[in-house]
SEGU-374164 format. One record per residue (C-alpha): residue number from 1; residue in one letter; chain; y, z, x. Coordinates in pm, 1 decimal. Layout:
<recs>
{rec NUM, "A", "A", {Y, Z, X}}
...
</recs>
This chain:
<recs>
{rec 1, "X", "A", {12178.2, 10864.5, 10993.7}}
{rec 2, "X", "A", {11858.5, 10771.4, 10800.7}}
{rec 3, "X", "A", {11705.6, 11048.8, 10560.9}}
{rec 4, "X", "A", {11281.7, 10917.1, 10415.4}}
{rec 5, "X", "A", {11127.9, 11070.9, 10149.1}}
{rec 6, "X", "A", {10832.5, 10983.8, 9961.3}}
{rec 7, "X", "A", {10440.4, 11018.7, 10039.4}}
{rec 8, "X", "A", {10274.0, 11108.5, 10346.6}}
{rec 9, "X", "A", {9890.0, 11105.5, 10380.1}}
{rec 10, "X", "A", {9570.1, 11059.3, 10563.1}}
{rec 11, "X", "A", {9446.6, 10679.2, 10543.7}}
{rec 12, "X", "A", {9059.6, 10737.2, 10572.6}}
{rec 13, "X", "A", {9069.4, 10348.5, 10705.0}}
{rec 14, "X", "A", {8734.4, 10121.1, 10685.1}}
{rec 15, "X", "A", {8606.1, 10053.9, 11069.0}}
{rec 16, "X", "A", {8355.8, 9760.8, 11160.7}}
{rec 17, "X", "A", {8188.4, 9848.1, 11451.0}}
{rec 18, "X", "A", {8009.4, 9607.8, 11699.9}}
{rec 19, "X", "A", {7663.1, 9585.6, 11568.5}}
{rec 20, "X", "A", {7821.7, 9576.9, 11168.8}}
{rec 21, "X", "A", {7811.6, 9928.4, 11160.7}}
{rec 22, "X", "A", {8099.0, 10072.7, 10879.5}}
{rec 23, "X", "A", {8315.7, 10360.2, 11030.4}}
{rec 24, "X", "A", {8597.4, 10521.6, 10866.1}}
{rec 25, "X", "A", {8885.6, 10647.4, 11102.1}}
{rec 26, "X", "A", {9152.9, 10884.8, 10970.0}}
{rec 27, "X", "A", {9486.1, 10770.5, 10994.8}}
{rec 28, "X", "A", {9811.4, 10937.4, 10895.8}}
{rec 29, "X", "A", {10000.2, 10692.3, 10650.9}}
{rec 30, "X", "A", {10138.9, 10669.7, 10340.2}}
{rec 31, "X", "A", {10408.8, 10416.6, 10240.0}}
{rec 32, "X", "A", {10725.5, 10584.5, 10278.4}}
{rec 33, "X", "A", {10557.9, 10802.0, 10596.1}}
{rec 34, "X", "A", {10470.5, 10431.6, 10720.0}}
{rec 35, "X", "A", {10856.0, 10332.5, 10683.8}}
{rec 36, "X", "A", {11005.4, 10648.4, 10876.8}}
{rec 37, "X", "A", {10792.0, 10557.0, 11172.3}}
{rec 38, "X", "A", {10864.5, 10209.8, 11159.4}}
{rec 39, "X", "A", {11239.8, 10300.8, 11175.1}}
{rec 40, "X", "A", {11164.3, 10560.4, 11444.6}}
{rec 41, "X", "A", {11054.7, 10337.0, 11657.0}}
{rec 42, "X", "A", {11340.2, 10099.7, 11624.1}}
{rec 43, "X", "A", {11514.8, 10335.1, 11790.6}}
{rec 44, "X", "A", {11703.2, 10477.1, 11468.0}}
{rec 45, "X", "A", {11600.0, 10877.1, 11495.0}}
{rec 46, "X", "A", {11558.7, 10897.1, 11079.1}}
{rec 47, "X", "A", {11484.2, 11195.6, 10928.9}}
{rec 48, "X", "A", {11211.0, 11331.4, 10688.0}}
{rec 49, "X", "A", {11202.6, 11545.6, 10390.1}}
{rec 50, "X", "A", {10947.2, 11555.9, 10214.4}}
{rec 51, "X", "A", {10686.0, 11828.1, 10245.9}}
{rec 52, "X", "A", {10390.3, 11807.8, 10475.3}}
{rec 53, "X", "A", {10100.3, 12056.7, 10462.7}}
{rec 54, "X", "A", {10040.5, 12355.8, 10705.1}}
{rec 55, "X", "A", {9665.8, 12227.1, 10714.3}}
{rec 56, "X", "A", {9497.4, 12044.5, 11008.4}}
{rec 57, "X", "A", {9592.7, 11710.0, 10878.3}}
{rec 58, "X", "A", {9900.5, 11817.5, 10833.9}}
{rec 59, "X", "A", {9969.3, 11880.7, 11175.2}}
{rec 60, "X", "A", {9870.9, 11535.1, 11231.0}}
{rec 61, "X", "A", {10105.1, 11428.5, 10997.8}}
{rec 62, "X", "A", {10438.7, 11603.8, 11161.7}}
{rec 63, "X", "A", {10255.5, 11575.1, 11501.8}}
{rec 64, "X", "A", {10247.0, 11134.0, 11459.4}}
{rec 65, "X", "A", {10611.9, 11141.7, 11315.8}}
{rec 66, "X", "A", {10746.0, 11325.2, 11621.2}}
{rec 67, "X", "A", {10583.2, 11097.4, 11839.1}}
{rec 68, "X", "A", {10730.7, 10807.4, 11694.5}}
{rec 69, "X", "A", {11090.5, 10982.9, 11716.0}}
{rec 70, "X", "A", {11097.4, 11093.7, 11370.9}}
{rec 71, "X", "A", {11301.5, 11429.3, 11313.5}}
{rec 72, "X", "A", {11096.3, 11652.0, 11052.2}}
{rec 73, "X", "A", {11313.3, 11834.4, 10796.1}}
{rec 74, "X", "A", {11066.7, 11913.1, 10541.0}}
{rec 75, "X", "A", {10915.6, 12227.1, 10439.2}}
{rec 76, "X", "A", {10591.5, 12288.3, 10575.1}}
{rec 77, "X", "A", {10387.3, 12404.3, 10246.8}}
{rec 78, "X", "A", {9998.6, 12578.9, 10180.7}}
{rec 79, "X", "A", {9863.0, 12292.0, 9992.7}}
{rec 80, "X", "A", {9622.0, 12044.0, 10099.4}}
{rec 81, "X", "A", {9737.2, 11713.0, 10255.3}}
{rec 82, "X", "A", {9696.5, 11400.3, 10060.9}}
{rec 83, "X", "A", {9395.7, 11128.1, 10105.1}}
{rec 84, "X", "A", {9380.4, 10754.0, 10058.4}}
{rec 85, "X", "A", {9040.6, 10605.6, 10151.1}}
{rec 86, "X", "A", {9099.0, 10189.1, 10288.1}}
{rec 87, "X", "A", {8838.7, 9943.4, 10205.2}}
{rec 88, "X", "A", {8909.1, 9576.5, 10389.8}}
{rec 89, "X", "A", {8846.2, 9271.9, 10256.6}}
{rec 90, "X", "A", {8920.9, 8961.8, 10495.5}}
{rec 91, "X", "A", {9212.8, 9216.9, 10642.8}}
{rec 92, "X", "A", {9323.6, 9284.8, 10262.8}}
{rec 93, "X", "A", {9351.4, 9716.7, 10240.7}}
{rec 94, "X", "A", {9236.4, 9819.7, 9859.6}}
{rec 95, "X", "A", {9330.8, 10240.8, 9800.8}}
{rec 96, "X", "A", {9169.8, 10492.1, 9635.0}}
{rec 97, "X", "A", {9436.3, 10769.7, 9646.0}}
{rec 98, "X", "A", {9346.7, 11165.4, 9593.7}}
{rec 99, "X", "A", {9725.8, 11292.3, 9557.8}}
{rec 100, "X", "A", {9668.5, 11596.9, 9299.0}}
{rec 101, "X", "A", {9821.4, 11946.8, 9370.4}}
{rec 102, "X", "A", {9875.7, 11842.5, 9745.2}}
{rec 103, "X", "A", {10166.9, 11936.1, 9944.7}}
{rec 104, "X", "A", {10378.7, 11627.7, 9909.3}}
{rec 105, "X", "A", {10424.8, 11622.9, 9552.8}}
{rec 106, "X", "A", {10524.6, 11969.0, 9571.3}}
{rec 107, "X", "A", {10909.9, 11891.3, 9557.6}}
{rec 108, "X", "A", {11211.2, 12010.9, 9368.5}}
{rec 109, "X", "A", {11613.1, 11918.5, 9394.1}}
{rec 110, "X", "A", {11667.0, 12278.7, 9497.2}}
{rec 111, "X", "A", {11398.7, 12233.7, 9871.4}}
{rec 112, "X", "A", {11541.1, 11824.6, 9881.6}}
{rec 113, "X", "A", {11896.8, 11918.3, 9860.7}}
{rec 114, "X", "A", {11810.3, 12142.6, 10123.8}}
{rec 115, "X", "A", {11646.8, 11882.6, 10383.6}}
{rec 116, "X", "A", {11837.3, 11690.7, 10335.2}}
{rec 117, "X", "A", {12058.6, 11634.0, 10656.5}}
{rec 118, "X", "A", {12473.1, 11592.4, 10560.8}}
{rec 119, "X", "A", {12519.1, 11299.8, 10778.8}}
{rec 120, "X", "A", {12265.6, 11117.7, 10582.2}}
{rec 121, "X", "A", {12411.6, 10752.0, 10548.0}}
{rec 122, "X", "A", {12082.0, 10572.9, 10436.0}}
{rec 123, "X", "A", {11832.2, 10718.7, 10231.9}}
{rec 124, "X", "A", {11506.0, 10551.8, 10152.6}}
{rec 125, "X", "A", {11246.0, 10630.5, 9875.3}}
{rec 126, "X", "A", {10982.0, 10429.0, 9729.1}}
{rec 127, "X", "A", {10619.4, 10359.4, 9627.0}}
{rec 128, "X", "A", {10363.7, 10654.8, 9485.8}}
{rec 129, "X", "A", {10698.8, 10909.1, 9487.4}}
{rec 130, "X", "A", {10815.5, 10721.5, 9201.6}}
{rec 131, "X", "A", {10505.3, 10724.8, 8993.9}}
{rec 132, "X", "A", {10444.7, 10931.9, 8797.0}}
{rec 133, "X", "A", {10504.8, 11318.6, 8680.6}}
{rec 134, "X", "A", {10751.4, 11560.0, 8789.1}}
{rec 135, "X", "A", {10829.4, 11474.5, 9154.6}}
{rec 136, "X", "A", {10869.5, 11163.5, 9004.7}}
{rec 137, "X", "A", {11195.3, 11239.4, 8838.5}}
{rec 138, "X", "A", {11323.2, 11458.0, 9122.8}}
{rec 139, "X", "A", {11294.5, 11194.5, 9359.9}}
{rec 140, "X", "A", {11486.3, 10926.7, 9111.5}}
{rec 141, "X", "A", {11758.5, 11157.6, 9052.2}}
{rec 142, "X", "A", {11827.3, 11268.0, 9379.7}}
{rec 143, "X", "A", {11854.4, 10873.6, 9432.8}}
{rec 144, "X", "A", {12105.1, 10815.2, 9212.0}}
{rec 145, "X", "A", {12323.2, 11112.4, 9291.3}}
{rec 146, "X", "A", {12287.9, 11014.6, 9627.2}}
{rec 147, "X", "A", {12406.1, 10680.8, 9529.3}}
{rec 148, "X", "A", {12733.1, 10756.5, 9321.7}}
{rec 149, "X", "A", {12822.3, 11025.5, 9637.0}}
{rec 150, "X", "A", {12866.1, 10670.5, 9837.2}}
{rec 151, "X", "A", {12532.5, 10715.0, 10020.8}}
{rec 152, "X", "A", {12355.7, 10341.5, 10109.0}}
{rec 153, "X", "A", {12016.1, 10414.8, 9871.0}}
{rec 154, "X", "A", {11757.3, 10132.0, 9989.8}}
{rec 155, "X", "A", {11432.8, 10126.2, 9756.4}}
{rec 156, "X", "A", {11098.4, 9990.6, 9796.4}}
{rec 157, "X", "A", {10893.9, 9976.3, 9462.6}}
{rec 158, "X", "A", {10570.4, 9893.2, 9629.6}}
{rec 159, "X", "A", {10397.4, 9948.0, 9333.1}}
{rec 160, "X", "A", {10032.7, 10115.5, 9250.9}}
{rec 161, "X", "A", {9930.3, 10087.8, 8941.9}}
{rec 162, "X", "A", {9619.2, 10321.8, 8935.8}}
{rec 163, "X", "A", {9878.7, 10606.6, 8980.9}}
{rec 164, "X", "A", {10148.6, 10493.7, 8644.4}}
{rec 165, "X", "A", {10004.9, 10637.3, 8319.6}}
{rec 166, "X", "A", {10324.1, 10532.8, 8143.9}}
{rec 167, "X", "A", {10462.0, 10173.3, 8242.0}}
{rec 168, "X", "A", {10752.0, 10149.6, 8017.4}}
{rec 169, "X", "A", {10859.1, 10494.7, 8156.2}}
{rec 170, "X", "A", {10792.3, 10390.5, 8513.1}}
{rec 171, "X", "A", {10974.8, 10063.4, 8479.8}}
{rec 172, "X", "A", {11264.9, 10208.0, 8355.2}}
{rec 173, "X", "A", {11294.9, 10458.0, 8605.0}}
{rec 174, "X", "A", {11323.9, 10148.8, 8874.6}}
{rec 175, "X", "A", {11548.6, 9936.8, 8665.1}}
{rec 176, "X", "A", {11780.6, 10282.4, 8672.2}}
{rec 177, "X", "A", {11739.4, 10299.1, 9075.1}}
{rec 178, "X", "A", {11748.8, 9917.4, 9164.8}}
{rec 179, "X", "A", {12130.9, 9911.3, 8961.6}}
{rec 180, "X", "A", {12253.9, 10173.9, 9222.5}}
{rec 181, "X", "A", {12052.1, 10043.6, 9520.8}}
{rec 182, "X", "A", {12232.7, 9888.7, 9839.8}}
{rec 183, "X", "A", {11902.3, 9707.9, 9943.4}}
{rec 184, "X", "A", {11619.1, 9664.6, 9718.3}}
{rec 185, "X", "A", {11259.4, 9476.8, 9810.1}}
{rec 186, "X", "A", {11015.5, 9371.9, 9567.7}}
{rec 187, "X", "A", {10711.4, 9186.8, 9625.6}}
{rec 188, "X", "A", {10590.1, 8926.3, 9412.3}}
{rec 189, "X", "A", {10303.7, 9137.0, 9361.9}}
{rec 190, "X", "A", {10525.1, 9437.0, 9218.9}}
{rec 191, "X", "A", {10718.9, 9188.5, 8977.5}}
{rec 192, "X", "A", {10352.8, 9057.4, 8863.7}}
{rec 193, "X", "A", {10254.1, 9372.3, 8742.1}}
{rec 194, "X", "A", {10612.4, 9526.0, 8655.6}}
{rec 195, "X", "A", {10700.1, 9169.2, 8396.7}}
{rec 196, "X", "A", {10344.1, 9018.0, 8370.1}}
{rec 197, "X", "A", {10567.7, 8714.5, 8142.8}}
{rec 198, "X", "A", {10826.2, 8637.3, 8391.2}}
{rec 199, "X", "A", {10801.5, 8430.6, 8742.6}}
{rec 200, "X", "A", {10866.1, 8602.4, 8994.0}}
{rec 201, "X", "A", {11121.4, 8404.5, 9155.5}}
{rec 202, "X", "A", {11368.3, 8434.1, 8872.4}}
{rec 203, "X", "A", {11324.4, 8816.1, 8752.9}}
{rec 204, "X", "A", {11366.2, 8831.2, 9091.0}}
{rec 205, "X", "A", {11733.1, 8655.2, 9088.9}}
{rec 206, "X", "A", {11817.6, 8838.9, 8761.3}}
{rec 207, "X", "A", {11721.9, 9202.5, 8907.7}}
{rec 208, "X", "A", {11958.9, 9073.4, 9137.1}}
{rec 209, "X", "A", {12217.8, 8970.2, 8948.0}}
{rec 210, "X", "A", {12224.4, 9315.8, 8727.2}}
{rec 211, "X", "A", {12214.5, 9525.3, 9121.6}}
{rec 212, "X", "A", {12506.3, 9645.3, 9339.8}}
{rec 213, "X", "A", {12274.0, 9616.0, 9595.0}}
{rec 214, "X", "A", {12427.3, 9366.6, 9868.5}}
{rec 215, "X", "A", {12061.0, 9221.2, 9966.8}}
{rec 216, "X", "A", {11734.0, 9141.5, 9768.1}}
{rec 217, "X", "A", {11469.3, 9081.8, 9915.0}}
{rec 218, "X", "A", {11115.4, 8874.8, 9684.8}}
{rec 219, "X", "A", {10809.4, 8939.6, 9982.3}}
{rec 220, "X", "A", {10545.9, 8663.0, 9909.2}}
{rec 221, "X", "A", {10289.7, 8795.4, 10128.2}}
{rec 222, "X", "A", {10186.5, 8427.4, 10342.9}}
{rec 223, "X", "A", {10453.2, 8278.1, 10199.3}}
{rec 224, "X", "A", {10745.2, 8414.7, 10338.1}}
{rec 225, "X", "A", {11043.9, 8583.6, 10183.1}}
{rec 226, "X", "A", {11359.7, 8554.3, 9986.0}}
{rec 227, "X", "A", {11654.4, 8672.9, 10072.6}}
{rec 228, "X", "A", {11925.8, 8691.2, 9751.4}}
{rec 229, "X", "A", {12285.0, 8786.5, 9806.9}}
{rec 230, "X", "A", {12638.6, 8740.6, 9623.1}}
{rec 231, "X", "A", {12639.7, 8435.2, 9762.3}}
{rec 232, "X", "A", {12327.6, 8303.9, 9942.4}}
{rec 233, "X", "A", {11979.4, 8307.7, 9806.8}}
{rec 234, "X", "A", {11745.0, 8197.2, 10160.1}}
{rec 235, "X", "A", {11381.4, 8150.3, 10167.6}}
{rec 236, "X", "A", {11244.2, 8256.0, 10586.8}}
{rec 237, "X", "A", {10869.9, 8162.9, 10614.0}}
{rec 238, "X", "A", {10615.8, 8417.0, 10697.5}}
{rec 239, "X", "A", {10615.8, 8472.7, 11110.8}}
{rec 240, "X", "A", {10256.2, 8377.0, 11261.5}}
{rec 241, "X", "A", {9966.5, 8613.5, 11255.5}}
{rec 242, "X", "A", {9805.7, 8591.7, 11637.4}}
{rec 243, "X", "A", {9458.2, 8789.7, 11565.1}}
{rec 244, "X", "A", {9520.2, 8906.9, 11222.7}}
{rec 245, "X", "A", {9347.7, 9314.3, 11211.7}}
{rec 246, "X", "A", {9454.4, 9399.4, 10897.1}}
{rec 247, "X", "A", {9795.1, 9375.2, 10656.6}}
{rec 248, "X", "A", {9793.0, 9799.4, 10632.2}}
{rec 249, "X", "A", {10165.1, 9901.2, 10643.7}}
{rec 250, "X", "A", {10300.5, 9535.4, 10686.7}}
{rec 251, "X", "A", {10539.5, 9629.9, 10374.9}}
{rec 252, "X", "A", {10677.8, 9906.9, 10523.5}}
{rec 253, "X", "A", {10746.6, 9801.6, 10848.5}}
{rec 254, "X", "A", {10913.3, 9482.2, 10665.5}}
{rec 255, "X", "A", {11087.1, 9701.8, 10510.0}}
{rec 256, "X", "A", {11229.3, 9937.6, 10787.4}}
{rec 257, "X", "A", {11328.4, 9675.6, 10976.1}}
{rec 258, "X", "A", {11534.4, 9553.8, 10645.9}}
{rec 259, "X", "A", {11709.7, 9884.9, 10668.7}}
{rec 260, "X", "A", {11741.9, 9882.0, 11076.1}}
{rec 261, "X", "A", {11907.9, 9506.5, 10995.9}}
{rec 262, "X", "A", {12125.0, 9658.9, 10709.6}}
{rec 263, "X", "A", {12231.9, 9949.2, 10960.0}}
{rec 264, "X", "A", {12391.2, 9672.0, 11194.2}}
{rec 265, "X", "A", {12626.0, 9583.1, 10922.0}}
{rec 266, "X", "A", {12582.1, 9266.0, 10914.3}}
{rec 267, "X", "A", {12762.3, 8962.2, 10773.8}}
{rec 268, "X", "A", {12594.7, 8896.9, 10420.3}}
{rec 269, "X", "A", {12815.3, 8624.7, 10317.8}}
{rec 270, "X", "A", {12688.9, 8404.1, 10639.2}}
{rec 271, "X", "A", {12355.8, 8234.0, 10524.5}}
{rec 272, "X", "A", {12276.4, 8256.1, 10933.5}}
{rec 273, "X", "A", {12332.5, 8598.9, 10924.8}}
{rec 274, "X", "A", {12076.3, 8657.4, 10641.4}}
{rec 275, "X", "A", {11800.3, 8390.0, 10736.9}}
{rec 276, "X", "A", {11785.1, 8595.7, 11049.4}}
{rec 277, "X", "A", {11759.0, 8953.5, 10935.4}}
{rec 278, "X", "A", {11511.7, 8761.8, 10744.8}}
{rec 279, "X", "A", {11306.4, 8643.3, 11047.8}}
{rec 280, "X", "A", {11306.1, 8970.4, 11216.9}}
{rec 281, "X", "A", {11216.3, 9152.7, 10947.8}}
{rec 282, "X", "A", {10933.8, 8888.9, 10901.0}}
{rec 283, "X", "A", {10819.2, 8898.3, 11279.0}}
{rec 284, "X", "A", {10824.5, 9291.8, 11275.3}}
{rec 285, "X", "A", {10549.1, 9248.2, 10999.4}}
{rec 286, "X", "A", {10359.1, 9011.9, 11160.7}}
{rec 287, "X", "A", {10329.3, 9250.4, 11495.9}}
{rec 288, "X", "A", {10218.2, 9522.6, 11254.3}}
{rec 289, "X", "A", {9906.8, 9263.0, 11142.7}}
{rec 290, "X", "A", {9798.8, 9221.9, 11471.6}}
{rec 291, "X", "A", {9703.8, 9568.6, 11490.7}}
{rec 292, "X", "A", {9493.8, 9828.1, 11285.0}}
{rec 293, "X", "A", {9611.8, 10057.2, 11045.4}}
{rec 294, "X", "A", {10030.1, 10107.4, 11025.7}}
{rec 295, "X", "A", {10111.3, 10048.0, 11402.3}}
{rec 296, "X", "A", {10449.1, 9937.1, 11396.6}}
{rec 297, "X", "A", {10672.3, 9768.7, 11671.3}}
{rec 298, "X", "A", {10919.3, 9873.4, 11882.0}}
{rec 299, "X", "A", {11265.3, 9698.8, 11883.7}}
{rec 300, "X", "A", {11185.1, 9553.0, 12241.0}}
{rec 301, "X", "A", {10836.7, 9435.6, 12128.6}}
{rec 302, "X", "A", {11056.0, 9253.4, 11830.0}}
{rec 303, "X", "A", {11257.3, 9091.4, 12051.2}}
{rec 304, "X", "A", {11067.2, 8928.1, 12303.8}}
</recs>
């Protein structure tokens, strides 16, 4: 079983109309909200714990999770839900988050603990969760407990770095998770802003090299993606982009499709085996571009 936590939130997303005319359509996203659906509709049934709000955009929240086959463990709380407003440019998203006092930050170990399903056998965090303040620190230590108990912790940084007010805090608190992770993905974007003096390509081996974590995964956007094991570091190029829409949730869905992958159990010493969890991850991001907003594929639409 699969067990998300992290963010949820409405995406108020930037709409061109015919005639030019600039709409903005609410969405529900949020990175780690993005991920559980993405895995739900592989087919996995996760589950979700972090709190959504009793207020009408809450509802939309739980509602959208269902319908992608998403099992909702989380408190439902009287707090208002959080907003992100989308400006595109060229199919690029920039965010403008409003996350204060809202119901998802409103988390403790005591209310996790008690989401949290027993059979959990994956459990992914990442993103604005690991910001900044005191949810912050709940969600990192629940990670690493989690971690030590034998549970597979995957992590995706995707960072924001409007929302850390202390970097060498925030930094340290991933270096702690990424040593205890059993899948960890990066993009080169993240390690930009994370070690503005290193390349990217080798922080990314060395992160590597100082993880348990049996797969690493650099995301280069365009470029493709590498793929660093024990044994094997593989480079997969980007899969093609039909009618690009925009690249909203492309991370996330990369990323669930990582952890679907991981789920299989798959060979990680065979450099076949990885340059094709590799390419489907890759193609399952690529289906998500075609469409607007976080719309992730199923596993058939993967497949074909």
């Amino acid at each position: 079983m699969i067990t998300v936590g992290g963010e949820n939130l409405i995406d108020l997303v930037q709409i061109t109309e015919d005639g030019g005319v600039q709409e903005f359509r609410a969405l529900p996203g949020g990175s780690q909200y993005n991920c559980a659906s993405a895995l739900g509709r592989l087919g996995t049934r996760p589950h979700y714990i972090t709190p959504i709000s009793t207020d009408s955009l809450g509802e939309l929240l739980a509602d959208t999770l269902e319908e992608s086959r998403v099992v909702v463990t989380s408190e439902r709380v009287d707090a208002p839900s959080s907003l992100a407003v989308v400006t595109l440019q060229d199919g690029q998203p920039s965010y403008q988050f409003y996350r204060d006092g809202t119901a998802e930050r409103l988390v403790s170990a005591e209310s996790l603990k008690a989401a949290m399903p027993a059979q959990t056998r994956v459990f992914q965090i990442g993103s604005l969760s690991l910001c900044d303040g005191d949810d912050a620190d709940v969600w990192a230590k629940l990670f690493i407990e989690l971690a030590q108990q034998g549970v597979a912790c995957t992590l995706d940084p995707n960072v924001r770095p409007a929302f850390v007010k202390d970097p060498a805090a925030y930094r340290s608190r991933l270096e702690g998770m990424m040593k205890v992770a059993s899948l960890v993905k990066l993009s080169d974007e993240d390690l930009g802003w994370l070690y503005p003096d290193a390349d990217p390509e080798t922080k990314a081996a060395e992160l590597a090299a100082g993880s348990q974590a049996q797969l690493f995964v650099l995301t280069k956007g365009s470029q493709g993606a590498t793929l660093i094991t024990a044994s094997h570091r593989v480079d997969v190029e980007a899969a093609p982009v039909s009618a690009l829409q925009d690249t909203v949730g492309a991370g996330d869905t990369f990323m669930a499709a990582l952890i679907y992958q991981f789920l299989q159990s798959p060979d990680f010493t065979s450099e076949t085996v990885i340059r094709d969890v590799g390419h489907f991850a890759a193609k399952a991001a690529a289906i998500n571009c075609e469409r607007v907003g976080c719309n992730p594929p199923s596993l058939d639409e993967i497949r074909i």
